[in-house]
C-alpha positions in Angstrom: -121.0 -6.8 -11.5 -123.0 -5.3 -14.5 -124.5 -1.8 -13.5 -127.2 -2.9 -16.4 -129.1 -6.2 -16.5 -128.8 -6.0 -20.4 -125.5 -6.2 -23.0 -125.8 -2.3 -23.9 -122.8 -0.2 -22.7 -123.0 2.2 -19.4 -121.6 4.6 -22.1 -124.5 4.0 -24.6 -127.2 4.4 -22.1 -125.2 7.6 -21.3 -125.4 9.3 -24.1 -129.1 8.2 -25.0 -130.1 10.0 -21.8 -128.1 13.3 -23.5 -131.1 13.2 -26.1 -133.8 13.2 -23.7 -135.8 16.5 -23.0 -136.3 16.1 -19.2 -136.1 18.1 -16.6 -137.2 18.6 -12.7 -140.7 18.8 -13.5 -140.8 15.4 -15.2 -142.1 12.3 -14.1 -140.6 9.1 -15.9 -141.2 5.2 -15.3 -139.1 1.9 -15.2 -140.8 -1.3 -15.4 -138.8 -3.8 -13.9 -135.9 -1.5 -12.3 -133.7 -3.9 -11.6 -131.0 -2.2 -9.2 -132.3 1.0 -9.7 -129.1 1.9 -11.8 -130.6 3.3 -14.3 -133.0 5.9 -12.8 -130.4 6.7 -10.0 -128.5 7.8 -13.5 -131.6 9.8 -14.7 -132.7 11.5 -11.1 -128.8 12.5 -10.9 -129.0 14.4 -14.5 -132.5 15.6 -14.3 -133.4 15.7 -10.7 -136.7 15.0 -11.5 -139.7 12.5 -9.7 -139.6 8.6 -10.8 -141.9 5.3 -10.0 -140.5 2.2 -10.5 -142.2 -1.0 -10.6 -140.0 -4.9 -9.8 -141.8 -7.6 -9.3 -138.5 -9.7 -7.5 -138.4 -8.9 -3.9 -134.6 -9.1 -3.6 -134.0 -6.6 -6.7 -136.2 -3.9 -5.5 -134.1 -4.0 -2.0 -131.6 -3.4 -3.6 -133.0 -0.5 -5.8 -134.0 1.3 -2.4 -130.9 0.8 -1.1 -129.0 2.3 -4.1 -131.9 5.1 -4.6 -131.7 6.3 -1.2 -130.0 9.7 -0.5 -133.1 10.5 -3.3 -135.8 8.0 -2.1 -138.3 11.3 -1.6 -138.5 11.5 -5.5 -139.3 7.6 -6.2 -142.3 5.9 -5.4 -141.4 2.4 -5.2 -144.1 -1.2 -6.5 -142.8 -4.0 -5.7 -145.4 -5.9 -7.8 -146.1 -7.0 -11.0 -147.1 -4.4 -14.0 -150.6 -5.5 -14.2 -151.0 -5.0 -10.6 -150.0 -1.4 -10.4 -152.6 1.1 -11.0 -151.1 3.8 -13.0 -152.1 7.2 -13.9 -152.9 7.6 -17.7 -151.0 10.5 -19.9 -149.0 11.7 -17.5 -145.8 10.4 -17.9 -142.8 12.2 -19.5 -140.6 8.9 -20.1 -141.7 5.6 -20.2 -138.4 3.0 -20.1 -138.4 -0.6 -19.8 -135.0 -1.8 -20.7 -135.0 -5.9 -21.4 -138.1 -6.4 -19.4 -140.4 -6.7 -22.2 -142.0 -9.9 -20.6 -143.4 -8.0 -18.0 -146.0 -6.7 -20.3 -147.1 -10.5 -21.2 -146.7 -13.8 -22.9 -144.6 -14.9 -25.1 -145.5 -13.3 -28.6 -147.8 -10.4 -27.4 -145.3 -8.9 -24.6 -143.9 -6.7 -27.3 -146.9 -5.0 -28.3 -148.6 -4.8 -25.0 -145.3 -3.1 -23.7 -145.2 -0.3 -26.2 -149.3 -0.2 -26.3 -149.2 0.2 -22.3 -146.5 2.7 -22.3 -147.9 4.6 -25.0 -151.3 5.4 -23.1 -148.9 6.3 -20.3 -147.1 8.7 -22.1 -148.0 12.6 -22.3 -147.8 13.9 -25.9 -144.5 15.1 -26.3 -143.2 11.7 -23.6 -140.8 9.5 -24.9 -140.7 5.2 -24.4 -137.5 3.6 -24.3 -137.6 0.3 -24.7 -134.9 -2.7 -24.9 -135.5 -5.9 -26.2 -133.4 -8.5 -27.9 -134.2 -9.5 -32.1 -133.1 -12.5 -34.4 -130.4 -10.7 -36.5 -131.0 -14.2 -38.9 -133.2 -17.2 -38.2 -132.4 -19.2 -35.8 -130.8 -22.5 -36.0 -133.0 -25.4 -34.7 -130.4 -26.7 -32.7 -129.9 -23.7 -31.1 -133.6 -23.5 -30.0 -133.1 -26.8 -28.1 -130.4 -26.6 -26.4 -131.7 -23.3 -24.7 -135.3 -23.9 -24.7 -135.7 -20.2 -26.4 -139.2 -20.3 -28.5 -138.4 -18.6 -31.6 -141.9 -16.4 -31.5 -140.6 -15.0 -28.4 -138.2 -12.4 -30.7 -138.8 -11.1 -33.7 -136.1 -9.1 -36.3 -135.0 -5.5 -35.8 -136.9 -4.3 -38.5 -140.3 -6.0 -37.1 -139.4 -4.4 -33.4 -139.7 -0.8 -35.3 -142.9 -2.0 -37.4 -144.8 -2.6 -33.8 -144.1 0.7 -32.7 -145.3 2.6 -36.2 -148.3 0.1 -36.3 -149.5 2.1 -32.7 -148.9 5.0 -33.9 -145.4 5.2 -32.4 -142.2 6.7 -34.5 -138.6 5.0 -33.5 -136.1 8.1 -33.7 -133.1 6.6 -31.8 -131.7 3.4 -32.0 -128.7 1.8 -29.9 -127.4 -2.0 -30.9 -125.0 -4.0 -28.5 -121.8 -4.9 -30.2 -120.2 -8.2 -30.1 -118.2 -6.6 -27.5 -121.3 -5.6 -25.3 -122.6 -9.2 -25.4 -119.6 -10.8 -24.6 -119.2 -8.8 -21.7 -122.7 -9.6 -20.7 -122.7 -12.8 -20.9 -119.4 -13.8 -19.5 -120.1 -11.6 -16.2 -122.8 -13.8 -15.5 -120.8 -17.2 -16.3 -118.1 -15.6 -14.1 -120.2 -15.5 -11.5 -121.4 -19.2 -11.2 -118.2 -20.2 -11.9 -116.7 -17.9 -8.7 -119.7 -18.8 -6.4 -118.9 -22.8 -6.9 -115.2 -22.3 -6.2 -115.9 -21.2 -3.4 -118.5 -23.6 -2.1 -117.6 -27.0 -4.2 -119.6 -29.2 -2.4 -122.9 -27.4 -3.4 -124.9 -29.2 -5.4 -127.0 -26.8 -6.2 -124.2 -24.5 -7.3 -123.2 -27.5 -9.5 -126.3 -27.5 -11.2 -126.6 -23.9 -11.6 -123.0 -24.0 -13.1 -123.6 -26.9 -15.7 -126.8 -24.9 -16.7 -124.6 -21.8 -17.5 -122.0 -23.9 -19.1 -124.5 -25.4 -21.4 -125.8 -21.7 -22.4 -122.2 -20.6 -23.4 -121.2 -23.2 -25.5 -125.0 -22.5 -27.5 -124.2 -18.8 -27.5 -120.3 -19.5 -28.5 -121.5 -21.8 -30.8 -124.8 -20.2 -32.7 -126.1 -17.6 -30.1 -123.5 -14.3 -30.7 -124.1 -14.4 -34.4 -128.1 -15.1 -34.4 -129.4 -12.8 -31.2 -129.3 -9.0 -31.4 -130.6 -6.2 -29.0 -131.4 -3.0 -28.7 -132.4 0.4 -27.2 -135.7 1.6 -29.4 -136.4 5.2 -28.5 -140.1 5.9 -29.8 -142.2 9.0 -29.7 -145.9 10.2 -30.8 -145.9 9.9 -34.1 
């Protein structure tokens, strides 16, 4: 099982969280915590206070259960963003790693993320954000066999330009290799494949296998060369 819903290395995250300038008096956010991997990783290195926000029922379970022996420093939403009434300007860390849509529709989610995080942010706070880019233009094909609307990404470059045009300045980038992607994807076509072997007669296994199969053979075929990501690491400007 990945620890990370996203195709950036344990190790990577690792070391990005080296950078950061926390400490126990800071109080940092994840939207859409997944698991809670990633701010068990940040309460065990800075022993500070954390809210996290997940909208899916299921994934915030498990975040409790994996953040307990430290559940007196997280204050736990299960909810969408909007919903969640947050203090302004008083955040040290602001991370939202591949959960960009939380923040909106396709097209604006972008902005709104880094716009929302920004007024959440205290001056010297950092956002870490992780979203995917087009590292070319996207084959048409490509686009319909995965129903992917090309406005929903944009290119690396463009990623940054959304942070400077708020005022933000990206000072710490992390890609996913080839090697980080396959790994990503193939855990999760692993997984179909091992759920329907064991229960063959499931038709609703079935279908979520063929789905998956359909999705690898577009990332084998276009996908790996055409769809980046990243860890953008912004500050004040």
């Amino acid at each position: 099982m990945m620890k990370y819903n996203n195709p950036i290395s344990p190790s990577c995250i690792d070391n990005m969280l080296d950078e950061l300038w926390l400490n126990e008096d800071s109080l940092v956010l994840d939207v859409s915590c997944g698991n809670g991997e990633l701010i068990k990783r940040i309460l065990e290195k800075f022993n500070c206070q954390a809210v996290v926000i997940e909208i899916d029922e299921l994934a915030i379970a498990k975040a409790k259960e994996n953040l307990e022996s430290s559940s007196d420093q997280v204050t736990f939403h299960n909810a969408a963003f909007k919903d969640v009434e947050l203090p302004k300007g008083v955040f040290d860390a602001c991370f939202s790693l591949g959960s960009t849509h939380a923040f909106g529709d396709v097209g604006e989610a972008l902005d709104n993320a880094l716009s929302d995080m920004k007024s959440l942010i205290v001056s010297n706070g950092v956002i870490v954000l992780g979203d995917a880019y087009w590292r070319k233009e996207p084959d048409e094909e490509y686009l319909l066999a995965t129903g992917i609307d090309p406005s929903e990404l944009r290119s690396n470059v463009e990623n940054i330009k959304a942070g400077n045009q708020l005022g933000l300045e990206c000072v710490y980038i992390v890609h996913s290799s080839y090697q980080d992607w396959d790994t990503f994807e193939s855990s999760s076509w692993l997984a179909s494949e091992r759920e329907l072997l064991r229960d063959p007669n499931n038709i609703e296994l079935l279908d979520k296998v063929k789905a998956r199969r359909s999705w690898r053979d577009a990332y084998l075929k276009w996908g790996r060369e055409t769809m980046g990501f990243a860890l953008y690491l912004f500050i004040h400007s």
